[in-house]
C-alpha positions as CSV (number, residue, x, y, z in Angstrom):
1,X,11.8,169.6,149.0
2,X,8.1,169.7,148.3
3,X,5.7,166.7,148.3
4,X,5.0,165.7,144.4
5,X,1.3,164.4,143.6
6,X,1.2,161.3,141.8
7,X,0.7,163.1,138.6
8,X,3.6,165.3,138.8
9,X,5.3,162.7,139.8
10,X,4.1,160.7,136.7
11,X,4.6,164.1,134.2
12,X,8.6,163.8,135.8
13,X,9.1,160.9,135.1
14,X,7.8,161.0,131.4
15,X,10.1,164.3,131.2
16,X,12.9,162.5,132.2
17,X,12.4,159.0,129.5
18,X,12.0,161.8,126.6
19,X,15.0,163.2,128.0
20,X,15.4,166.8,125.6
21,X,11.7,167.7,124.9
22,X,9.7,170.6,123.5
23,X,7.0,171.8,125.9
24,X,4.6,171.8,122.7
25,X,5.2,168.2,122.3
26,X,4.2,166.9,126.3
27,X,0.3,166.2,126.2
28,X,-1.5,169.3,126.9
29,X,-2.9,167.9,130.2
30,X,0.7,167.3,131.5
31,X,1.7,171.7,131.1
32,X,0.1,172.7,134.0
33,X,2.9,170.4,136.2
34,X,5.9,172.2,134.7
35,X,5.5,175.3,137.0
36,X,5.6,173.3,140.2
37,X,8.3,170.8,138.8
38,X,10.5,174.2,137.9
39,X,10.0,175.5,141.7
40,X,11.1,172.4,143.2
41,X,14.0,171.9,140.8
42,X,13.4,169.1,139.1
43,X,13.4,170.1,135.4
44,X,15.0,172.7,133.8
45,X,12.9,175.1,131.2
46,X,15.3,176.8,128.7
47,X,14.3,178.8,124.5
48,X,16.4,177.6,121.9
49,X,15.7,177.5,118.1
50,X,15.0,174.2,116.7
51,X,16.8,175.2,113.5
52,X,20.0,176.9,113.2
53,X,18.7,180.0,110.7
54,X,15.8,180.7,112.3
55,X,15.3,183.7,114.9
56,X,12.2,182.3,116.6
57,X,13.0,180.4,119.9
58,X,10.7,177.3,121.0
59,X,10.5,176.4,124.6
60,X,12.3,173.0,126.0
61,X,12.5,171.0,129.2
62,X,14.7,168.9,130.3
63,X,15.1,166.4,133.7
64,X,17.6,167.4,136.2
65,X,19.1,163.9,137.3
66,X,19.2,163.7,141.2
């Protein structure tokens, strides 16, 4: 597995408290750790609607428990 910086490190592990969270609602600073977190399979990105009648999809992410 890949070494973490302290800041991804610290962007996981506010991932995983939220548990279920909307990549719109992390703190903007905290998006550019996703990729890297993804690779090294840690959190799970997924669409799904937030409402059930509506066709637009908004993009999640969820912590992968080890």
């Amino acid at each position: 597995m890949s070494k973490l910086t302290d800041f991804e490190m610290e962007v996981y592990a506010f991932i995983k408290a939220q548990g279920e969270v909307p990549v719109s609602n992390l703190p903007k600073r905290m998006w550019g750790a996703i990729p890297k977190l993804t690779n090294s399979g840690r959190v799970k990105t997924y669409k799904r609607p937030t409402v059930p009648w509506a066709s637009k999809k908004q993009k999640f992410v969820k912590a992968i428990e080890e």
